[in-house]
C-alpha positions as CSV (number, residue, x, y, z in Angstrom):
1,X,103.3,105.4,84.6
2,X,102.3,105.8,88.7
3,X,103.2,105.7,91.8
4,X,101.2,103.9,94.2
5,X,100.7,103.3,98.3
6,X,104.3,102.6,99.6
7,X,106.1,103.6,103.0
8,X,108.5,105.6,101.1
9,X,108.3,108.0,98.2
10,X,109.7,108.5,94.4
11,X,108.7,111.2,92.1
12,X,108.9,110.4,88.5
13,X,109.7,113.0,85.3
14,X,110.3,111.8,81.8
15,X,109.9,108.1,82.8
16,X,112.7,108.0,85.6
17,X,111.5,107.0,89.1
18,X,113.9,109.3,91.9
19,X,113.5,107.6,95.3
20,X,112.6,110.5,97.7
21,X,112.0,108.8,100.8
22,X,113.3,105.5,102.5
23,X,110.8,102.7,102.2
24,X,108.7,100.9,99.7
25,X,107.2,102.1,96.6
26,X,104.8,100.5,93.4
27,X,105.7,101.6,90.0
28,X,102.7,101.1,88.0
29,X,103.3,101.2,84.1
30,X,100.7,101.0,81.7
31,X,100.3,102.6,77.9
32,X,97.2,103.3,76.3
33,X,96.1,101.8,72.6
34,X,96.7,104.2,69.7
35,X,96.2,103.7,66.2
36,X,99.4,101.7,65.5
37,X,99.7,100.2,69.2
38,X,97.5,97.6,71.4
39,X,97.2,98.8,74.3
40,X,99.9,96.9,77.3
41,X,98.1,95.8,80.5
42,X,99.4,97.8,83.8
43,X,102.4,95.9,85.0
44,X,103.6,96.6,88.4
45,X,107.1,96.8,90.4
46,X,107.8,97.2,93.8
47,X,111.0,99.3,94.5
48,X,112.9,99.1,97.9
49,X,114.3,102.5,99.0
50,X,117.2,101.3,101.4
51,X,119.6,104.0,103.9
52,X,122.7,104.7,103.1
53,X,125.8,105.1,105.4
54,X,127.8,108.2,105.1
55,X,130.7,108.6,106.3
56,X,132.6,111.7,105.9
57,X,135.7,113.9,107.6
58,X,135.6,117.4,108.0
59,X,138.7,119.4,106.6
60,X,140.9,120.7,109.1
61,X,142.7,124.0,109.8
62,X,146.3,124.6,108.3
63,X,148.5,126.8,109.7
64,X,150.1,128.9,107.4
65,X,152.5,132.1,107.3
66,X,151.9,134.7,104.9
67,X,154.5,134.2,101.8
68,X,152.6,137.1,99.7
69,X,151.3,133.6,97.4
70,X,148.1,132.6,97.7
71,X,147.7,129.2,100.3
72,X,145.5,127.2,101.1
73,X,143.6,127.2,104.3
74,X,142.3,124.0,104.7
75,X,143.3,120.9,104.3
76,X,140.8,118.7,102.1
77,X,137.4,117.0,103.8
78,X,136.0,113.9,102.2
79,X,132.6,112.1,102.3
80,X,131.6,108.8,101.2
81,X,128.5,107.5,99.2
82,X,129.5,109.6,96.1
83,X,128.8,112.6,98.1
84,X,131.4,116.2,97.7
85,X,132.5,118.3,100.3
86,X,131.6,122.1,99.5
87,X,133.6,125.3,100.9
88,X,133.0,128.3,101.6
89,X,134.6,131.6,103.2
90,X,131.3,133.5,103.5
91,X,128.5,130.5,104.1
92,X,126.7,132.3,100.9
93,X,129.1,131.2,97.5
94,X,130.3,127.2,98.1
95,X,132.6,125.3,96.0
96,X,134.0,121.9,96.0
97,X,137.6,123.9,95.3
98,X,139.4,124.5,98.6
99,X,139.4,128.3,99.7
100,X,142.4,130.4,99.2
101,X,143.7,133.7,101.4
């Protein structure tokens, strides 16, 4: 299996084409003879990588009063397309679990 001249780009691993790229891409597919198989002729597919719209909204501030529990700080994000809103308290460790004090 191949990839061919496109406007986008896909990589492929184990027989799975990933889109990489917005655009257009040929999937070429073809399998050699072997002792128990005829050979298949090279069939081709063109793939049409489209953009997505995201839409998301950012978490927002609460204001809390230590209670000596732990609270939360935020109030949750969200974002469209199947996407996850990640955390973090030190912009190194993220999480999709909302940050406590």
């Amino acid at each position: 299996m191949g990839i061919t001249a496109g406007t986008g780009t896909a990589t492929i691993s184990g027989g799975v084409v990933t889109p990489t790229k917005v655009g257009t891409v040929t999937v070429t597919a073809s399998v050699a003879a072997t002792a128990n198989y005829a050979a298949y002729t090279a069939t081709s597919k063109q793939i049409t990588i489209s953009k997505r719209t995201v839409t998301w909204s950012a978490p927002t501030r609460t204001n809390r009063v230590y209670n000596g529990s732990n609270q939360t700080i935020f109030a949750v994000g969200s974002c469209s397309a199947g996407g996850q809103m990640q955390y973090s308290t030190n912009n190194s460790t993220w999480s999709t679990s909302i940050p406590y004090t």
